[in-house]
N, C-alpha and C positions, 0 to 999 in steps of 0.2 A: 573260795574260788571254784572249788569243784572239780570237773574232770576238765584238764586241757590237754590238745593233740593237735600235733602239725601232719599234714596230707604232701606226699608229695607222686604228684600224678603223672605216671606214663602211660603208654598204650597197653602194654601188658601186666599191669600191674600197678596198684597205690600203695606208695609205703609211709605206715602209720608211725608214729611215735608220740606215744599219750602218756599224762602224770597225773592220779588223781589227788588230790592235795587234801581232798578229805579222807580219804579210806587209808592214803599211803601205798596205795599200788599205782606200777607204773608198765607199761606195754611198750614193745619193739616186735614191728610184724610186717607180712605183706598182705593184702586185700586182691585174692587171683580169682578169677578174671578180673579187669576194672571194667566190671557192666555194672548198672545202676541195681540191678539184682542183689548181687555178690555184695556190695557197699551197704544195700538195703539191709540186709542178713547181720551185716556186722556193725550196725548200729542197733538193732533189735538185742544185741547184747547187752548194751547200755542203757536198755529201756528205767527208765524211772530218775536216772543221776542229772545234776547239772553239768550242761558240759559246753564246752568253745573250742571248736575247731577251726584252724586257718589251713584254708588252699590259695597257693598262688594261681594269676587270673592267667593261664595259658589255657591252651585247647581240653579240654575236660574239665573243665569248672563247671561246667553247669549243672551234670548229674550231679555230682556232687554236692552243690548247692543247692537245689531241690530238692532231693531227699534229706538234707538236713532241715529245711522250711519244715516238710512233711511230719518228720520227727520230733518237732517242736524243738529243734538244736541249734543254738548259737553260733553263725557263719558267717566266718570275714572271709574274703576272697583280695588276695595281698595286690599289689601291683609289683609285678614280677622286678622292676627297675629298682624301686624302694627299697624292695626288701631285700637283694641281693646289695645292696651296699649298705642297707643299716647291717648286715651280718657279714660284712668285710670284716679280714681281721689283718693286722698289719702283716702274722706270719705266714707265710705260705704253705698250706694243709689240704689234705688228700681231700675234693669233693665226690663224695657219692650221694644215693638217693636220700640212704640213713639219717646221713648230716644235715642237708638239705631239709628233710621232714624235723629232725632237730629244732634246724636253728629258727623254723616257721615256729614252733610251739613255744621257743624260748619268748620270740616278740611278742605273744599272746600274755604271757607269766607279766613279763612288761610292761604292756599295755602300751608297745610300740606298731602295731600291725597299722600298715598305709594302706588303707580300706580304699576298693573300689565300691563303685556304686554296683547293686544287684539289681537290678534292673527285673519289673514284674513282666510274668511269662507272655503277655501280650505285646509288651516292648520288644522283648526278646524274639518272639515272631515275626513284627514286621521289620525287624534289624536284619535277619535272618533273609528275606526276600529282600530289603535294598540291598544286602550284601550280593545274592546272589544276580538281582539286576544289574550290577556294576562290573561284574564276574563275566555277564553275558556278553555284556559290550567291549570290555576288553579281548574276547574273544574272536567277535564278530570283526574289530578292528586288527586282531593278527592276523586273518584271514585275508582279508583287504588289504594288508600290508605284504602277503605273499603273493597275490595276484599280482600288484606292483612291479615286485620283486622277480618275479617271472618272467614277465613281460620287456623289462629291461634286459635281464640276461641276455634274452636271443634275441634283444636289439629292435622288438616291435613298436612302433609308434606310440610315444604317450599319451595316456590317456588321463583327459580333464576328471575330475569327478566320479570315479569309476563306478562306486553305485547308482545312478542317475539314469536315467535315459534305456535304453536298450541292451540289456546285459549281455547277448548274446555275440554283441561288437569285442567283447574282451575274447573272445576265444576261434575269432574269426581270421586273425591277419595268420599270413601266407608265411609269418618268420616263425613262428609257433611248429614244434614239431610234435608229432603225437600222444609224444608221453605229458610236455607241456601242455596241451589240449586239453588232454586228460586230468591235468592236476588242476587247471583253472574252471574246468566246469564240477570238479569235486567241490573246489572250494565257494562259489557260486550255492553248489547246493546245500554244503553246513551254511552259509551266512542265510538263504532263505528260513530253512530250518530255523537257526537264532535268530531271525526277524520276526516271528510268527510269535517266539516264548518271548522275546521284549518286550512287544508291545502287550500280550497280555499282564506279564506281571507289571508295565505300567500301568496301565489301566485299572489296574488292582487297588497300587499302591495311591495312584492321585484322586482315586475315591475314598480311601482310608482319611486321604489328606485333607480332603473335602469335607470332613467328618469329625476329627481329633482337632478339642480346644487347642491342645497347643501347637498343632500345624499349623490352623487356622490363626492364629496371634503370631507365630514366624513369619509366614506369605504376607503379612502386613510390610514386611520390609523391601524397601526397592531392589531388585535383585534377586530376591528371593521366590520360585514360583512353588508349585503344591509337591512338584519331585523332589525341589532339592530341599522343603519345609520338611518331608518326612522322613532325608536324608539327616537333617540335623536335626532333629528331633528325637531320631534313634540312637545318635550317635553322641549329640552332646550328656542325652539323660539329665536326671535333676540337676539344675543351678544351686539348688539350696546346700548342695554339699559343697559348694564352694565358699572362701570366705569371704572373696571377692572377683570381679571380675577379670581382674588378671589374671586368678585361677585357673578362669575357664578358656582365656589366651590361652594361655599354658597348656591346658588339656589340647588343643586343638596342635600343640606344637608350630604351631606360629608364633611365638616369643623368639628375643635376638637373646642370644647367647655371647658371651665375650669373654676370654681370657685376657687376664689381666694383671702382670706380676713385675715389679719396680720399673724401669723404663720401658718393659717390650709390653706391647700390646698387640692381639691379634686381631685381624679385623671381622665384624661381629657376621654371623649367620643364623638363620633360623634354627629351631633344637631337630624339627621333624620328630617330636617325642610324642607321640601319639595316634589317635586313629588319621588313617592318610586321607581314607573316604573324608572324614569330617574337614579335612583339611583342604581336600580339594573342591567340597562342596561351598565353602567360606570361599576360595579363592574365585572361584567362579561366580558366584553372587555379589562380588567384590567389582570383577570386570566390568560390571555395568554401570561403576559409577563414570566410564568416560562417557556416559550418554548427559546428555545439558540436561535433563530432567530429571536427574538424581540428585537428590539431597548433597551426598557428597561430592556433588562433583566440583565445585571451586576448589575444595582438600587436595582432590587427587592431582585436579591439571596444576597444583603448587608442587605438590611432591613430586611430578612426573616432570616435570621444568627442572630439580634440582638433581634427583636420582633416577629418574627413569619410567618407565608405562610398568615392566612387572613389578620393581619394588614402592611405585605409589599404588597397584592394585594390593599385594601384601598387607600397606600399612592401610589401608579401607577395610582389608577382611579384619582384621584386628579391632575395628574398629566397631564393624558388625559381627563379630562373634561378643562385645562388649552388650550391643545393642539385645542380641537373643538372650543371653544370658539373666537383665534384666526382665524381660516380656515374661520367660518361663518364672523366671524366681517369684512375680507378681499373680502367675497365674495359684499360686499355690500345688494345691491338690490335684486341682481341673486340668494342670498341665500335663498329667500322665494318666488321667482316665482311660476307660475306653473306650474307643469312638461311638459316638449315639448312632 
């Protein structure tokens, strides 16, 4: 088996706990600073061994994950949910980093580790820019929601559509008083500001879109255009690690969940166990099967007659995260190239 070791990653520090099964040595330590440097150095000590190391997929995976590619080392990256309840234990016992690093290297010994997909560093970039597109725009929209919010306090006339038309009208009425004046043409000027970085990192991305096999093979579905193709594209990553398409429901956290024990039953809800981006991009490519030129749209105006307009859009995105699932799993290889 060689050298195993479980990582467990904070901001100021990684704490190691390695067993090497051939040599019969074993390590307890900490990895200070956690920069990709410091990690670098202390895998240079293990140059030549075989070895498996597990991090769970929170915020600092990815150094970590990269310099183990680098190193030619064996790297799972856990899902955080998994693997904290395959290492539940019935007694109640002290968690710290230690244990934690423990109990990841135990599931390795195992050969129980709930492996994420690693996604190659071109993935990983343009996830990185829809992420931060999506970032923008919730931004762009708290600002627009303080404007609002303003504007009502001190009782000024509401206004249709606020960004539309002549922005100058929001900071003009006579009930506004100067510091309100002030705080509405601030905010005016960050949402110009994030207007200008939108639209470029759109532009960015739906040329990327325009480009990438497997954008190209997502945008084929109704509902789907080349934003939100490179939004699930990023986010769903390989189909093939799924065993099926419910899998990849599943990933999207869109699946019904139900509790269910002798006569009580609870009534069922989405898990929301997963990326939200992914979730929202399905649901919104979803909404347009109430248009008559959609494939699904007999499906939805049935479900939406019995349970409603959001829970018949829900069960369409389900139905097209089924549909993407396939497209990618058939593209093979070509589905995560990089774009020509």
């Amino acid at each position: 088996m060689g050298m195993v070791g479980g990582l467990d990653v904070h901001r100021g520090q990684v704490t190691v706990d390695w067993v090497d099964h051939d040599t019969g040595e074993s390590g307890k330590g900490r990895i200070t600073p956690a920069t990709r440097q410091s990690f670098a150095r202390w895998l240079d000590r293990f140059a030549g061994r075989e070895i498996e190391l597990v991090v769970e997929g929170c915020t600092g995976w990815r150094f970590i994950a990269e310099e183990c590619q680098r190193a030619g080392v064996k790297v799972h990256v856990a899902d955080p949910a998994e693997a904290a309840h395959l290492s539940r234990s019935n007694k109640r016992r002290a968690k710290t980093d230690r244990i934690d690093a423990r109990k990841l290297r135990e599931l390795a010994e195992r050969g129980e580790v709930p492996d994420s997909w690693i996604p190659p560093f071109h993935v990983l970039e343009v996830r990185t820019k829809v992420r931060l597109y999506h970032d923008l725009i919730d931004e762009r929209s708290s600002w627009q929601h303080r404007i609002a919010a303003t504007l009502f306090h001190l009782g000024a006339d509401k206004q249709e559509k606020l960004l539309l038309g002549d922005r100058s009208r929001l900071h003009a009425s006579d009930a506004l008083t100067p510091a309100a004046r002030d705080a509405i043409e601030t905010a005016l000027r960050m949402i110009e500001t994030l207007d200008g970085e939108v639209e470029r990192l759109r532009a960015e991305l739906v040329a990327y879109s325009h480009r990438q096999a497997g954008c190209v093979e997502l945008a084929k579905e109704f509902g789907i255009g080349p934003l939100t193709a490179v939004t699930v594209w990023s986010e769903l990553g390989d189909t093939r690690r799924f065993s099926s398409s419910d899998d990849a429901v599943r990933h999207t956290g869109l699946d019904i969940t139900v509790y269910s024990s002798d006569g009580r039953r609870v009534r069922g809800h989405i898990t929301r166990q997963g990326s939200p981006l992914l979730r929202w991009a399905m649901f919104e490519a979803a909404r347009h099967a109430c248009k008559p030129t959609s494939p699904d749209h007999d499906y939805y105006l049935e479900v939406a007659e019995r349970l409603g307009k959001k829970r018949a859009a829900l069960s369409v995105a389900r139905k097209l995260t089924r549909r993407c699932h396939h497209r990618l799993r058939a593209l093979g290889d070509d589905a995560f190239a990089p774009a020509s």
